[in-house]
MDAnalysis code that builds the backbone (N, CA, C; Angstrom):
import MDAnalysis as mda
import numpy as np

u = mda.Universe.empty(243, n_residues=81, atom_resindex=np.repeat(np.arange(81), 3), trajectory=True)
u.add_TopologyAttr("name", ["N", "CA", "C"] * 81)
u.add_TopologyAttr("resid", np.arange(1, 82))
u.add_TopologyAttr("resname", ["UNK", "UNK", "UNK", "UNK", "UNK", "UNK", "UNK", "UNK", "UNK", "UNK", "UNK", "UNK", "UNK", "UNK", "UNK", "UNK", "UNK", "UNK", "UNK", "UNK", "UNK", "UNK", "UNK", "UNK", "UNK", "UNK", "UNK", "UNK", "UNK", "UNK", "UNK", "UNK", "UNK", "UNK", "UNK", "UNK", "UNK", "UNK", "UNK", "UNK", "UNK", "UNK", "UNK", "UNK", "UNK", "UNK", "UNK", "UNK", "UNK", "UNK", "UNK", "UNK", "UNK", "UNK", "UNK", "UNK", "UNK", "UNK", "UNK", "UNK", "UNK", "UNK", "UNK", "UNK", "UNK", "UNK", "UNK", "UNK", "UNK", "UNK", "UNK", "UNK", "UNK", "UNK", "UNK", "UNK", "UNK", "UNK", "UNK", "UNK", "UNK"])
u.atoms.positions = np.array([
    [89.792, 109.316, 134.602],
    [90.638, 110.001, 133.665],
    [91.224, 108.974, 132.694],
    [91.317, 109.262, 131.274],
    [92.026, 108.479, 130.576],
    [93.099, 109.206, 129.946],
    [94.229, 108.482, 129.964],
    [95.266, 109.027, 129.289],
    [95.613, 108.312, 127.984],
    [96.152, 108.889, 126.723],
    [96.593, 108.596, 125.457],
    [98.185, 109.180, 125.246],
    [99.295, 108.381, 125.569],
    [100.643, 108.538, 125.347],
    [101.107, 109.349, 125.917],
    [99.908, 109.009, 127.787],
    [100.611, 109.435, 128.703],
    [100.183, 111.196, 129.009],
    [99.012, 111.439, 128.183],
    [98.360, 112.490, 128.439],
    [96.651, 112.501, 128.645],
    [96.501, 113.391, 129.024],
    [94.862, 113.672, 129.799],
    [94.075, 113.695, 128.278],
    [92.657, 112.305, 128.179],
    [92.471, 113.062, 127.023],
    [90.737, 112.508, 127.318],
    [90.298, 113.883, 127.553],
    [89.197, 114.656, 127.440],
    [88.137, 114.068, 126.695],
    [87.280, 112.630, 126.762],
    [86.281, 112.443, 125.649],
    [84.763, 112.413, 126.187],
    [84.519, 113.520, 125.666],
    [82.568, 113.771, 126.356],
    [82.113, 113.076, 125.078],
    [81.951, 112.764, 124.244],
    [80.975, 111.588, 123.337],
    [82.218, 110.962, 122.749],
    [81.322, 109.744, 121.563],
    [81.466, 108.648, 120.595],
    [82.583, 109.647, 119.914],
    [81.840, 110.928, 119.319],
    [82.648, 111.496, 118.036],
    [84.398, 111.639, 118.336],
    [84.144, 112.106, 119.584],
    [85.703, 112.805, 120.335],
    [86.140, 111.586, 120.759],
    [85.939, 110.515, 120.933],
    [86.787, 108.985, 121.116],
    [87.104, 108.498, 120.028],
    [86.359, 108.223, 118.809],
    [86.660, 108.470, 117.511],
    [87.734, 109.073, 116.707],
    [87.774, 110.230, 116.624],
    [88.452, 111.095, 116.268],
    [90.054, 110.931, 117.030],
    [90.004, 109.830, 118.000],
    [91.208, 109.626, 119.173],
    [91.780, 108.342, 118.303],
    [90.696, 107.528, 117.663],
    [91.474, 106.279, 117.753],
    [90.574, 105.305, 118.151],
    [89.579, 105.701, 119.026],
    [88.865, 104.519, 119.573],
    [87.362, 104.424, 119.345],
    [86.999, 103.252, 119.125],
    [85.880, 102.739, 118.175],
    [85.982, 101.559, 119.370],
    [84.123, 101.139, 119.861],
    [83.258, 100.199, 120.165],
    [83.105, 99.417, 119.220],
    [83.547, 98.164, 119.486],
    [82.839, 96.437, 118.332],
    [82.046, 95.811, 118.786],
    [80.937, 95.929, 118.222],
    [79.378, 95.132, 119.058],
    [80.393, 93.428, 119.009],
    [79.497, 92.874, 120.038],
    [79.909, 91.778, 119.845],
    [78.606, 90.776, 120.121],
    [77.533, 91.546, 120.832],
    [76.321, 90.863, 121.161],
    [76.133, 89.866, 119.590],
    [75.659, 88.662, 119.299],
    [75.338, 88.087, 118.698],
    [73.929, 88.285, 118.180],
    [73.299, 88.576, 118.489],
    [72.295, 88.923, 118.856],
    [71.876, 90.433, 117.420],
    [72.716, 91.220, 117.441],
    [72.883, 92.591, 116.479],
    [73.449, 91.835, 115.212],
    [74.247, 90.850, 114.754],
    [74.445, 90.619, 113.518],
    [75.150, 89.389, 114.254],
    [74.357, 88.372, 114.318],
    [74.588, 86.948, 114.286],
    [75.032, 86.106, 113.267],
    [74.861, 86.687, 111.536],
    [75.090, 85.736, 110.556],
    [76.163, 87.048, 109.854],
    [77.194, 87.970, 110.531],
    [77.609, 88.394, 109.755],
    [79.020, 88.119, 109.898],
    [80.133, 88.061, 109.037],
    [81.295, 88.015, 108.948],
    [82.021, 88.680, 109.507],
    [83.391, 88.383, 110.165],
    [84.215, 89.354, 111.274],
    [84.379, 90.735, 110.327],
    [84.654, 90.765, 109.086],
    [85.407, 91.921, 108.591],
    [83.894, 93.036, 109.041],
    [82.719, 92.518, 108.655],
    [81.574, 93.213, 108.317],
    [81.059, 93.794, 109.817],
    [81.238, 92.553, 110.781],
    [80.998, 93.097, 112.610],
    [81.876, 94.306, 112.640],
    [83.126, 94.240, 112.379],
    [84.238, 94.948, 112.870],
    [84.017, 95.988, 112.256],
    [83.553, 96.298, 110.535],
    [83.109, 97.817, 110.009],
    [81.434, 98.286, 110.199],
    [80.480, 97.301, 111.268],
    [79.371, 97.539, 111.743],
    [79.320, 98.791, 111.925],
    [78.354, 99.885, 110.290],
    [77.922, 101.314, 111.069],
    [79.303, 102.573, 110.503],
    [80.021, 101.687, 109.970],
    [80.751, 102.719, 109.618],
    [81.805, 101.879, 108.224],
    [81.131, 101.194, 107.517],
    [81.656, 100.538, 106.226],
    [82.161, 101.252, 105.106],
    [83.187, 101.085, 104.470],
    [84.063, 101.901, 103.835],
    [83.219, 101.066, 102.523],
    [82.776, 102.084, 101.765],
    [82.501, 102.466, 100.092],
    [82.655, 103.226, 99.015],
    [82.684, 103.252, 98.344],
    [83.183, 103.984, 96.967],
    [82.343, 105.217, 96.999],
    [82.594, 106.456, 97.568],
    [81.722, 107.369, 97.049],
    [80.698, 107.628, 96.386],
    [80.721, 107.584, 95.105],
    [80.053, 107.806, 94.252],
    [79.023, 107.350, 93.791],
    [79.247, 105.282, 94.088],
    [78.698, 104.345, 93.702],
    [77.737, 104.033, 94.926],
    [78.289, 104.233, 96.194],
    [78.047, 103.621, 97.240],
    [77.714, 102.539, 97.215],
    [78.821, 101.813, 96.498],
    [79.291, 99.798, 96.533],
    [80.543, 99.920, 97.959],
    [80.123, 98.793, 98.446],
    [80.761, 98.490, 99.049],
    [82.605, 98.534, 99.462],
    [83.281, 98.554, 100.180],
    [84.715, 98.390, 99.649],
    [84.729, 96.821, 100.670],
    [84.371, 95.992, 100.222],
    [84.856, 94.957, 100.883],
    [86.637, 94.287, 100.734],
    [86.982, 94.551, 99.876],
    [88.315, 93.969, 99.744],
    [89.086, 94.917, 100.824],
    [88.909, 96.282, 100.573],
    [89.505, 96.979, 101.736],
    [89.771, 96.654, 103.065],
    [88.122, 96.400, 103.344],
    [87.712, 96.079, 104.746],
    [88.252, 94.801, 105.104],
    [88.010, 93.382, 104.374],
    [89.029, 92.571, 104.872],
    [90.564, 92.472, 104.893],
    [91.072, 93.680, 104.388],
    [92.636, 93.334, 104.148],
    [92.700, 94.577, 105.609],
    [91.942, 95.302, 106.332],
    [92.328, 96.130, 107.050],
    [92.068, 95.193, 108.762],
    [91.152, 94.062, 107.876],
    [90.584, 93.502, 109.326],
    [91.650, 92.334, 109.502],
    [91.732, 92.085, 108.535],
    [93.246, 90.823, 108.402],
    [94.664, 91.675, 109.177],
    [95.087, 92.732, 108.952],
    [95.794, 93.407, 109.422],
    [95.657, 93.384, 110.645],
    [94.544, 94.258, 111.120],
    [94.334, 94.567, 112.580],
    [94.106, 93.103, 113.464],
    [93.732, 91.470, 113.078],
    [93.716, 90.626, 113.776],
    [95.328, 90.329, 113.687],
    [96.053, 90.516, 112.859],
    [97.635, 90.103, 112.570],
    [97.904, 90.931, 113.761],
    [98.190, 92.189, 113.994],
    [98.269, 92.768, 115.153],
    [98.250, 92.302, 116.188],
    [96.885, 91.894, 116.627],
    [96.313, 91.012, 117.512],
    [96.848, 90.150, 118.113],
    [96.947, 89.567, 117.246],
    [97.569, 88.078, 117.497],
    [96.326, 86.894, 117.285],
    [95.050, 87.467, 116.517],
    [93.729, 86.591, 116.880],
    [94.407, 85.298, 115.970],
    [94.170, 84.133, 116.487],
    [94.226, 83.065, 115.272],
    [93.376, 82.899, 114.019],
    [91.925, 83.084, 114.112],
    [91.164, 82.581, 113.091],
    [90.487, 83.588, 113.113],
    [90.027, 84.153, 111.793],
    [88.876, 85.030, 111.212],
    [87.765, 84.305, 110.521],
    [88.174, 83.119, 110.706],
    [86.969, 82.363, 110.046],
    [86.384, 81.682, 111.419],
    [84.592, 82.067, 111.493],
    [84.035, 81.508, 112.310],
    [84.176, 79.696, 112.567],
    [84.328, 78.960, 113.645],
    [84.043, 77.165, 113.463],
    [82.394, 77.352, 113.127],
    [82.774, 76.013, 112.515],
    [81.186, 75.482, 112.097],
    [81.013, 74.843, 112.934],
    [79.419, 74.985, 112.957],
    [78.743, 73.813, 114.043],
    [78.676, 72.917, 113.739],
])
């Protein structure tokens, strides 16, 4: 059973965990080895301009900068080898 703020909450697929709040982050290296945290983290579901379908990258890193601030992660920038 999982509970969400202490209540029963019911998720038979992806969509209905989703729709909760909760989203899977590949992390295998392996699925996007040369890609940037903001771009792993919107893997499959990348926010773009409607119309244009360009990218919203500024979005996506100011939402991923946020959510590691949250965190507490230190670095969004990968070390170099």
């Amino acid at each position: 059973m999982i509970l969400i703020d202490g209540e029963e909450a019911p998720l038979k697929d992806p969509g209905a965990a989703g729709g909760r709040g909760i989203q899977v982050v590949c992390q295998d290296l392996a699925l996007a080895e040369r890609q940037s945290v903001y771009m792993n983290l919107f893997l499959g579901r990348e926010l773009c301009v409607p119309w244009l379908g360009k990218l919203r990258r500024g979005r996506m890193i100011a939402e991923t900068e946020k959510l590691m601030g949250e965190l507490d992660v230190a670095s969004l920038r990968r070390p170099r080898p």
